[in-house]
N, C-alpha and C positions, 0 to 999 in steps of 0.2 A: 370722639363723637362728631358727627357730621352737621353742620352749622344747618339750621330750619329758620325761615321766615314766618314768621308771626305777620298775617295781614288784621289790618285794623280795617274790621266791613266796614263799618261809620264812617271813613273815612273815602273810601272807592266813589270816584268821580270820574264819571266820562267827560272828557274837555274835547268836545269834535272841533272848534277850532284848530287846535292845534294837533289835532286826530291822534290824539291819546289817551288813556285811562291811567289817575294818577290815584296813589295811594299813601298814607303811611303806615311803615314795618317796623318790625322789631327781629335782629337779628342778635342773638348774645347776649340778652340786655341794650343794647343800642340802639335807642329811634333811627330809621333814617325815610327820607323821601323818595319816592321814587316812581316811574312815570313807564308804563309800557306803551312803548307806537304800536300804534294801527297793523302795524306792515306787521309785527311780532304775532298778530291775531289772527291776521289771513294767512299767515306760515303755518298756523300750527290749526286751523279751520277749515283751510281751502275755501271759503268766503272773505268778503269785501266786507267790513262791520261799518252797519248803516247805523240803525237806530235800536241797536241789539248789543253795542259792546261792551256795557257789563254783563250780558250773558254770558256772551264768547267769553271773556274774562274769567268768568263766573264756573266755565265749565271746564275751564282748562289750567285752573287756580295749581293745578298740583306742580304740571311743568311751566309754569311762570313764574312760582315757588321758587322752584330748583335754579330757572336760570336770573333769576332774579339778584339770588343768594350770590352763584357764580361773577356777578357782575358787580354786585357792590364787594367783593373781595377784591375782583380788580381796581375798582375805583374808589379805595378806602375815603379820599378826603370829594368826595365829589356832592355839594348840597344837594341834586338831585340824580339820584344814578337814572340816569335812562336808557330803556332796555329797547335797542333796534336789532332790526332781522342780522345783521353782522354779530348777534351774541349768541346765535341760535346754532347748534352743533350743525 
């Protein structure tokens, strides 16, 4: 069976300092943290996310899902997996 991420909405925060949208998931049973850049939003939008990126987020929840999962496998011991355009096929 194919590993699915659990987002926790209560938890989705846009941080535009550091122009990411952070969350916590649950993959398998196991919390883990994890942070999508900006840059991950306008790959997969074709816009620049202004004051919109929990929407962009919001609407693209399925493949952020997928590649999200794909990168916390990579980075099993990682406190925060963070997802940059290099994880994006």
């Amino acid at each position: 069976m194919a590993l699915r991420l659990e987002i926790d909405q209560d938890s989705l925060m846009d941080n535009d300092v550091a122009r990411q949208v952070e969350f916590t998931g649950e993959i398998d049973g196991e919390e883990r943290e994890f942070a999508v850049r900006y840059a991950v939003l306008k790959e997969l939008s074709g816009d620049e996310p202004e004051a919109d990126a929990l929407e962009m987020f919001e609407r693209f929840s399925d493949e952020i899902a997928d590649i999200c999962v794909e990168a916390a496998v990579q980075r099993p011991s990682a406190n925060v997996v963070v997802v940059d355009e290099g994880d994006l096929e």
